[in-house]
Backbone bond lengths (Angstrom), bond angles and torsions (degrees), N, CA, C in turn:
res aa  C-N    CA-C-N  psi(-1)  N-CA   C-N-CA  omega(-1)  CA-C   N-CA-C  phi
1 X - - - 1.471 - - 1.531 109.51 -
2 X 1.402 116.30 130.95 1.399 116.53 179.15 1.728 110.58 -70.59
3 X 1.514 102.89 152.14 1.560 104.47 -177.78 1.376 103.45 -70.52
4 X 1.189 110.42 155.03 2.073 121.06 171.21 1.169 90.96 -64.48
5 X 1.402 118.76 166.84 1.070 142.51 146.55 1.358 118.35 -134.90
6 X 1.414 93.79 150.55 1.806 107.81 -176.81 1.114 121.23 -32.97
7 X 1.133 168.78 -159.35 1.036 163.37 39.06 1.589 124.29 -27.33
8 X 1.397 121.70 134.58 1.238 130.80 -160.53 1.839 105.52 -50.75
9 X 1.178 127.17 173.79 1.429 127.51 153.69 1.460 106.66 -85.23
10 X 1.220 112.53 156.46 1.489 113.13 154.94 1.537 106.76 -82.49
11 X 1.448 102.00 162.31 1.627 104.78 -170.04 1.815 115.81 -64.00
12 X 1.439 95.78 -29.80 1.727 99.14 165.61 1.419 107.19 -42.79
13 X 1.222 114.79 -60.96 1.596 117.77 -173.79 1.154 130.09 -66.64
14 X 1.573 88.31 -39.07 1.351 75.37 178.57 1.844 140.88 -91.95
15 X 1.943 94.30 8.12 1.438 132.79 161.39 1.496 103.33 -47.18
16 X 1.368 95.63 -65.21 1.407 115.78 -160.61 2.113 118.32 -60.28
17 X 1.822 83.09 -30.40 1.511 86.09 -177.91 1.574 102.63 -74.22
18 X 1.318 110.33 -35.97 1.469 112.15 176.82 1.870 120.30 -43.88
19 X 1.355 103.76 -55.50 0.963 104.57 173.76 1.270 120.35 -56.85
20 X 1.157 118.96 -50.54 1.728 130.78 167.54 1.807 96.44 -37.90
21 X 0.786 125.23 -38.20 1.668 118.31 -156.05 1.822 103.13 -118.52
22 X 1.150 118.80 -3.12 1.795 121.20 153.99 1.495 98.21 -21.29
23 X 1.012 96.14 122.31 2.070 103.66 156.42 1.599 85.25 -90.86
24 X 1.540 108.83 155.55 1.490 134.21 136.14 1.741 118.22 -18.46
25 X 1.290 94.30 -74.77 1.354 92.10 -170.85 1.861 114.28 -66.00
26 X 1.685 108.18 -20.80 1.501 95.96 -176.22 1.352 100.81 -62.75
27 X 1.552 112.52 -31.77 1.775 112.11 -156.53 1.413 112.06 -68.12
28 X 1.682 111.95 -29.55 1.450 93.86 161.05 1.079 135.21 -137.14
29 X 1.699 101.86 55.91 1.251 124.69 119.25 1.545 131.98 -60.18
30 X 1.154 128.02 -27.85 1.397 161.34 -175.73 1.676 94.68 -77.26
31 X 0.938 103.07 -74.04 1.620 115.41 -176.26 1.754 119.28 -64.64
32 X 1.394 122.47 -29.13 1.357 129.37 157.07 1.115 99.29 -67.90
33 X 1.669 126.80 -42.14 1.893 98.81 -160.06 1.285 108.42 -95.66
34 X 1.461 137.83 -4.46 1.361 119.44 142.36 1.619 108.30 -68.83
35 X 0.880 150.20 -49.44 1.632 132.03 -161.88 1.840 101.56 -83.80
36 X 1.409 103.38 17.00 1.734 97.69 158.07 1.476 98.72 -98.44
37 X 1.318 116.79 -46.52 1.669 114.27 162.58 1.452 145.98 -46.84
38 X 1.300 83.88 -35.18 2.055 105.27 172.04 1.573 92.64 -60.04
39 X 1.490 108.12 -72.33 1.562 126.77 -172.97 1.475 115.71 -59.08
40 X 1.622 130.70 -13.65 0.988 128.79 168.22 1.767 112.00 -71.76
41 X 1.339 107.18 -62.32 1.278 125.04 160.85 1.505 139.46 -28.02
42 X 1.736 87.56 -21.83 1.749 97.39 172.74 1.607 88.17 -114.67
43 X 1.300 140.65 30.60 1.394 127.60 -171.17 1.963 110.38 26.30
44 X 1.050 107.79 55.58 1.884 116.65 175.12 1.983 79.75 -88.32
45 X 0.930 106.87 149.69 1.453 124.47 149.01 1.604 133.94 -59.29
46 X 1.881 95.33 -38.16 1.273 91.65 -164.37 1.524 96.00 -84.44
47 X 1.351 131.73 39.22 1.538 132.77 170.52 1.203 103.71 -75.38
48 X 1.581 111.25 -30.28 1.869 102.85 171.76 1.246 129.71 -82.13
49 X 1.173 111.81 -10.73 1.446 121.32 171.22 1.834 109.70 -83.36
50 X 0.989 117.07 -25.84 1.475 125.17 168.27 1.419 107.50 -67.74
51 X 1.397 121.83 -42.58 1.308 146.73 -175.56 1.303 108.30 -48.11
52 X 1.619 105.63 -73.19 1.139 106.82 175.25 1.458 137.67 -80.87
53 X 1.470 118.54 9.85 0.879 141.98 164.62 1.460 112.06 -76.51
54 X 1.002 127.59 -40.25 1.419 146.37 -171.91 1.349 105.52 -71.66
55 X 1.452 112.07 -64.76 1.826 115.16 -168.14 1.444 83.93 -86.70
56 X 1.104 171.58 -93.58 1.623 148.28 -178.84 1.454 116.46 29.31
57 X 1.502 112.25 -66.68 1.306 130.53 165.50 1.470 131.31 -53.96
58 X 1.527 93.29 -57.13 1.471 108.64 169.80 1.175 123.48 -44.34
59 X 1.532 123.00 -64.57 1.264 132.89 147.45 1.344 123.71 -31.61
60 X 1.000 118.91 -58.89 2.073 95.13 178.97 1.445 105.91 -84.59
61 X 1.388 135.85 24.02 1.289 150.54 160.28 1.770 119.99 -96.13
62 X 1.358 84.08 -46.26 1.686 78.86 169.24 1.665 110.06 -95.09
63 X 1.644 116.94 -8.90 1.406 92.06 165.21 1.385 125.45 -70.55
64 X 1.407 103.95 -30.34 1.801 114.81 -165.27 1.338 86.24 -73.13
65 X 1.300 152.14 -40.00 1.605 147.17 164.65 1.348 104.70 -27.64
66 X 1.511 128.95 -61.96 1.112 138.92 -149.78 2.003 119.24 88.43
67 X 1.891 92.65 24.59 0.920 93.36 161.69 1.722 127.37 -86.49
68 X 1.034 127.02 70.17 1.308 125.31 178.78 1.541 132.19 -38.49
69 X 1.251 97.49 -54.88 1.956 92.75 173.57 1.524 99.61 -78.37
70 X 0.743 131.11 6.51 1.538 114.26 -178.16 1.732 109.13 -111.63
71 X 1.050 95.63 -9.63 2.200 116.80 171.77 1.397 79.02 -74.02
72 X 1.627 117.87 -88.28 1.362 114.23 -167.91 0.938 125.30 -21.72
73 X 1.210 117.46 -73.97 1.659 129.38 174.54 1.692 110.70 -23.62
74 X 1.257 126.34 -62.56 1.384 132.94 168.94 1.763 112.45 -41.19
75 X 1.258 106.87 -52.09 1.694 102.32 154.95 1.788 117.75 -33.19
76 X 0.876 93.91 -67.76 1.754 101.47 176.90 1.201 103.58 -34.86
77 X 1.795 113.52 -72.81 1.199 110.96 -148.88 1.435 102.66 -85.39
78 X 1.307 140.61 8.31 1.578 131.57 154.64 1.421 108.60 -74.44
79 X 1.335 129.00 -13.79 1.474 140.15 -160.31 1.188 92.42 -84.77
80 X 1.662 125.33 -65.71 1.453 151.56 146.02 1.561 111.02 24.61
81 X 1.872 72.81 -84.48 1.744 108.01 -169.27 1.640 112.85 -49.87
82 X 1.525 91.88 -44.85 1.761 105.04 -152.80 1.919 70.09 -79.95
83 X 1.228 146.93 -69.88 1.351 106.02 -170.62 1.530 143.99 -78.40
84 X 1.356 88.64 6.56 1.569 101.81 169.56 1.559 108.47 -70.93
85 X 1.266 99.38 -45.10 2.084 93.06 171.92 1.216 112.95 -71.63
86 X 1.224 142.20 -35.49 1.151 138.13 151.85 1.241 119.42 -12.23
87 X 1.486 100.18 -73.02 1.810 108.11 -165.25 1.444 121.62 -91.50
88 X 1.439 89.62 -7.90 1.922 102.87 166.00 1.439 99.83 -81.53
89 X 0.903 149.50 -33.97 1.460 145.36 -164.54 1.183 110.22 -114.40
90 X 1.514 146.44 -3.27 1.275 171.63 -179.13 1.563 96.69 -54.71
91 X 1.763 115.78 -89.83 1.289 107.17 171.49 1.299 139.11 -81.77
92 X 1.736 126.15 147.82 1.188 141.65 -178.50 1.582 109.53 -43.36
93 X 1.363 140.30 -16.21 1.105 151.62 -156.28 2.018 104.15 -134.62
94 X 1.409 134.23 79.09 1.261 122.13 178.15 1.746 122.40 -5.50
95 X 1.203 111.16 124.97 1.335 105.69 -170.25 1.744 104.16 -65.12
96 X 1.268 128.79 156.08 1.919 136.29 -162.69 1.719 78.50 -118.51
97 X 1.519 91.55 155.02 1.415 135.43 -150.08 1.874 78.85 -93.69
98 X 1.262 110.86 127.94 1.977 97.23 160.85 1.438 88.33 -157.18
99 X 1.481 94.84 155.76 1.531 134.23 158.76 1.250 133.26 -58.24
100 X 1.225 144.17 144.50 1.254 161.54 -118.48 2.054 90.92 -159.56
101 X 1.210 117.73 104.13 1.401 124.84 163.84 1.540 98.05 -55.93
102 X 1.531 106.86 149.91 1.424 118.04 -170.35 1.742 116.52 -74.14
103 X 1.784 120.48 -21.68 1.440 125.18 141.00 1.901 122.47 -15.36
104 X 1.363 84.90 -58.56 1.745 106.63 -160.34 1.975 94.49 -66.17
105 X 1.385 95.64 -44.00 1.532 106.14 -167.98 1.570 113.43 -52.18
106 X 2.059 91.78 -47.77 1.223 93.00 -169.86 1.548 123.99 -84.45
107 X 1.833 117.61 -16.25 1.117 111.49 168.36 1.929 112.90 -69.27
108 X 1.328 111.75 -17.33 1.876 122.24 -171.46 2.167 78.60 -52.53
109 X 1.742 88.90 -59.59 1.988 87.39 -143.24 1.329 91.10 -49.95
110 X 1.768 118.17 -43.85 1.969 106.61 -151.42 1.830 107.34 -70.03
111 X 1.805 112.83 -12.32 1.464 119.00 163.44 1.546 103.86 -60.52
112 X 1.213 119.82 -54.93 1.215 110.00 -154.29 1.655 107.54 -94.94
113 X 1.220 129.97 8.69 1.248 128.93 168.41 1.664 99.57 -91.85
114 X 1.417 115.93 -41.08 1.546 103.13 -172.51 1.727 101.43 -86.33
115 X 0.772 127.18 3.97 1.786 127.14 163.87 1.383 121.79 -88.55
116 X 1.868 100.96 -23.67 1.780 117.09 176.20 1.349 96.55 -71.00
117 X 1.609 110.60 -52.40 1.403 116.98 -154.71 2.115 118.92 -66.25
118 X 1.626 86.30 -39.98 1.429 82.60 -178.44 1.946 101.63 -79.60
119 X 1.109 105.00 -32.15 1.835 99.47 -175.87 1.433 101.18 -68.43
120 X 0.779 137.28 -30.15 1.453 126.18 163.78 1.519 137.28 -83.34
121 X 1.425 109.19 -9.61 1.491 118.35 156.50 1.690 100.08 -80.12
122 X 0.857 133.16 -29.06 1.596 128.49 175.64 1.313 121.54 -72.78
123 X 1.370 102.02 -51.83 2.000 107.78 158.86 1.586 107.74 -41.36
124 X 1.414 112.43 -54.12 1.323 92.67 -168.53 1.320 109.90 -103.78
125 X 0.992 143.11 26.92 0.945 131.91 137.51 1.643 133.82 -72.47
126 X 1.558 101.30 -43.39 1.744 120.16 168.40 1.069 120.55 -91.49
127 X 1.336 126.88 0.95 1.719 140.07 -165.59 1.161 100.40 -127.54
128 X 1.541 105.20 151.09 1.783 123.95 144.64 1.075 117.67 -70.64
129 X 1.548 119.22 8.56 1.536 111.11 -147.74 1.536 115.60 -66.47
130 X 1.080 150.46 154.44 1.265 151.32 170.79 1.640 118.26 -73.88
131 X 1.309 124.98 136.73 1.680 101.64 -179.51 1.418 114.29 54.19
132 X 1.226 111.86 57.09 1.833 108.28 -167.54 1.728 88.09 -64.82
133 X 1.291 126.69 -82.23 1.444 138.30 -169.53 1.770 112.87 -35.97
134 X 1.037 109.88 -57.03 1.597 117.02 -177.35 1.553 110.93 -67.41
135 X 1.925 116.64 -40.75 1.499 90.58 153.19 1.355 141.88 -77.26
136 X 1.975 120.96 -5.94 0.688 111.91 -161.62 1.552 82.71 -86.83
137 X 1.291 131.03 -72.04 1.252 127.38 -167.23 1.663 129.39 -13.65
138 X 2.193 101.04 -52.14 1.191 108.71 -174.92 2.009 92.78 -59.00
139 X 0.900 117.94 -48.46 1.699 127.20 -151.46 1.584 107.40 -63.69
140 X 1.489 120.39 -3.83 1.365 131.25 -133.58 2.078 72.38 -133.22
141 X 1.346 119.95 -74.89 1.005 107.73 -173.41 1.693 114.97 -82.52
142 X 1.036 122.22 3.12 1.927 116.23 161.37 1.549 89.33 -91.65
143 X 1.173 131.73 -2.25 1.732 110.70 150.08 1.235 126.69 -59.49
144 X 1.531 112.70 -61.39 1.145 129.37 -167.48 2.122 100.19 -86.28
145 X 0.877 116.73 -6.43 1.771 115.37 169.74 1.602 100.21 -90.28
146 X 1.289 125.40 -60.02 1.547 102.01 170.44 1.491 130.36 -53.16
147 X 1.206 132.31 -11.02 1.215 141.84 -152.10 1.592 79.02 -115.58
148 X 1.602 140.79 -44.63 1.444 122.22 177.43 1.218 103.01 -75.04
149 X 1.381 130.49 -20.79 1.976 110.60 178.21 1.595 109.19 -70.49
150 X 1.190 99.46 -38.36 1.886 95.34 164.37 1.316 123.88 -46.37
151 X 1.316 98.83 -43.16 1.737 87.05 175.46 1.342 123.99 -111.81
152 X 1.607 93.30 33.26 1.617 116.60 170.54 1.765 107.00 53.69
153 X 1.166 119.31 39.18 1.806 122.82 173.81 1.526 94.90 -86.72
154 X 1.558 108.85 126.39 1.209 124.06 178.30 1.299 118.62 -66.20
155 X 1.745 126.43 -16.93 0.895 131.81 173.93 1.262 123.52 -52.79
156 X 1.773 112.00 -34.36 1.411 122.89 177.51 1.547 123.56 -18.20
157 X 1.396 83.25 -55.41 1.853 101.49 -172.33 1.605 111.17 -42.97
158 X 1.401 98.23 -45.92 1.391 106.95 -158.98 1.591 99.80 -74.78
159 X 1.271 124.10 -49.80 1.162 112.61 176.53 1.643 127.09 -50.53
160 X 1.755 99.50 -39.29 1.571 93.31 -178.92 1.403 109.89 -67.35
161 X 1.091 136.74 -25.14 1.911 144.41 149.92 1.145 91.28 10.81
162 X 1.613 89.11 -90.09 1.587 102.60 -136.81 1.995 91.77 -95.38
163 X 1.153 107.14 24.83 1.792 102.66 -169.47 1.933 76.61 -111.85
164 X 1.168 114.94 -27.96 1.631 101.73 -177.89 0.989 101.42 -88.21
165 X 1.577 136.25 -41.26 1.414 147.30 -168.82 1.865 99.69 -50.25
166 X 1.113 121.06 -38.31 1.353 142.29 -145.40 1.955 91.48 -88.47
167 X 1.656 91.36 -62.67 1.556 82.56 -172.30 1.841 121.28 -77.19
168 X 1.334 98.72 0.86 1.634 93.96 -171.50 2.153 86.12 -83.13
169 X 0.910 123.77 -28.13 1.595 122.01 163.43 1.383 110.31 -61.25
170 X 1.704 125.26 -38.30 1.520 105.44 -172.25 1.947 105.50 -88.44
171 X 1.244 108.04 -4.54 1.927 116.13 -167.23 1.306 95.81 -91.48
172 X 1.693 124.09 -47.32 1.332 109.27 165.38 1.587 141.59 -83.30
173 X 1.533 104.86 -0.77 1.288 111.84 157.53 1.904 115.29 -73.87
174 X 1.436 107.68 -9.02 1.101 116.24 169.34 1.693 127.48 -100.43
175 X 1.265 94.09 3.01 1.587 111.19 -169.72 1.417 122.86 61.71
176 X 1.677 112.91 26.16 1.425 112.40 178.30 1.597 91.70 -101.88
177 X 1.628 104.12 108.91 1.379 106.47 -179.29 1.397 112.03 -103.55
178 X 1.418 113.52 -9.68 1.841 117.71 179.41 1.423 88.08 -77.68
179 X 1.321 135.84 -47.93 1.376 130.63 163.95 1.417 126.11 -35.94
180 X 1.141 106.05 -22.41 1.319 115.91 -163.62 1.456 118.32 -95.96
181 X 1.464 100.95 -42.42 1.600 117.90 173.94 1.980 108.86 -75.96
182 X 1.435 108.77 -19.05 1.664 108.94 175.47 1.328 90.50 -75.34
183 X 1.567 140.45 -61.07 1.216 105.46 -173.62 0.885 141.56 -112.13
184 X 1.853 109.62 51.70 1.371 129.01 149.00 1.356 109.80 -67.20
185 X 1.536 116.95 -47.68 1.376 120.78 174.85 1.393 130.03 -64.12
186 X 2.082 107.21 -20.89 1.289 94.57 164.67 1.732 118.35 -68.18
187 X 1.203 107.56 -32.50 1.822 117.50 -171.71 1.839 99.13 -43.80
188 X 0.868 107.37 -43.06 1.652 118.36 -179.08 1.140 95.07 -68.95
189 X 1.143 140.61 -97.86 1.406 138.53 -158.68 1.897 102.21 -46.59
190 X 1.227 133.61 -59.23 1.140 122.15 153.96 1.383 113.24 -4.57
191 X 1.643 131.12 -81.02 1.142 154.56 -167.23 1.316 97.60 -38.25
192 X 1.375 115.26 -47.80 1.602 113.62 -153.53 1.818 94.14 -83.78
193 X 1.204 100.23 -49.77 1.898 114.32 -159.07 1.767 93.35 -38.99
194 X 1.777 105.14 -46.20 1.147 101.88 175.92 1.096 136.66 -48.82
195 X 1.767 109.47 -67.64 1.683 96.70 162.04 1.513 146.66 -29.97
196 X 1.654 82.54 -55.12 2.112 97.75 178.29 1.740 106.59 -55.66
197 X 1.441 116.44 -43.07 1.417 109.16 -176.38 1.741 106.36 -85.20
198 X 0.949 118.76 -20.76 1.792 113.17 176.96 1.196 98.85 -76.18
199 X 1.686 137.70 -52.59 1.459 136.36 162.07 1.156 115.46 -56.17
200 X 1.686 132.51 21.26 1.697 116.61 162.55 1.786 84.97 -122.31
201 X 1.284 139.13 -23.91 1.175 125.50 -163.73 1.363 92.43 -88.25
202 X 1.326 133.99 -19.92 1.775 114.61 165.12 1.328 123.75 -70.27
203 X 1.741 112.93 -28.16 0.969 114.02 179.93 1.786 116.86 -79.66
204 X 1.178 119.63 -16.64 1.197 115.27 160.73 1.297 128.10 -52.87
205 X 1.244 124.36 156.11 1.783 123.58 175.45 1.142 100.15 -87.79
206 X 1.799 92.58 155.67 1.156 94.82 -176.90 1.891 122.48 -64.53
């Protein structure tokens, strides 16, 4: 007779077990990386210090996982951070919110589709990895979206959209649904960062 097997949770449950099973340190990780967002959103500076406080964690969380590219990745984005404060605090005058002509936009996506495309034919080819393409892609453009909040391009917003929109599809194809519901809440805060920074770049002179 074959052994039973489990049957899946429903996502209620299996939310709920998540929460039940939070380590400490994920939670504030959780809790730094919205108040790098709160603080991004008001352009405060110390959003990078939250920042890097945040992927700090992340990183020796997804290494002890045996998530490896995703440790890396946290390399980046402390690299990011530490020059995003840099260049936010750089000039005597707060650095102003500007735009990116739609040229710039469109050579960013065709970079970051052919950097998704080959890093993810390599994942799967040398990896178990799961979703080789969809993580490499998302991981490829939250490169290049932290690297535009540094230089305060309003476009940012829009990319993290659909770059969060993207992973709450790859976390619940994985059944990380507490994952899933944080970045429902980033999409909202997204929403707003946008306004507040599109309503300071009008108010600037020309």
């Amino acid at each position: 007779m074959a052994p039973a097997t489990e049957a899946p949770l429903p996502p209620w449950a299996a939310l709920l077990a998540q929460v039940a099973a939070l380590w400490p340190w994920e939670a504030l990780a959780v809790v730094l990386a919205i108040a790098y967002l709160l603080l991004a959103i008001r352009q405060n500076i110390w959003c990078w210090a939250a920042g890097i406080a945040s992927t700090l964690i992340y990183g020796m969380l997804f290494f002890r996982a045996a998530l490896y590219t995703e440790a890396l990745l946290q390399l980046f984005y402390i690299g990011v951070s530490v020059y995003g404060w840099w260049h936010w605090s750089r000039p005597a005058e707060p650095l102003p919110v500007t735009r990116w002509p739609l040229r710039h936009q469109l050579w960013a996506l065709a970079a970051v589709l052919a950097l998704g495309l080959a890093n993810g034919a390599l994942l799967a080819a040398f990896t178990p990895a799961a979703l080789p393409y969809p993580d490499a892609l998302v991981s490829w453009a939250s490169v290049l979206a932290t690297w535009m909040v540094a230089r305060k391009l309003l476009e940012n917003w829009l990319w993290w959209f659909v770059i969060d929109s993207a992973s709450m599809w790859i976390y619940a194809q994985r059944g990380l649904w507490l994952t899933v519901v944080l970045f429902a809440f980033y999409l909202v805060l997204i929403l707003r960062g946008y306004r507040a920074w599109r309503r300071d770049l009008v108010a600037q002179p020309a």
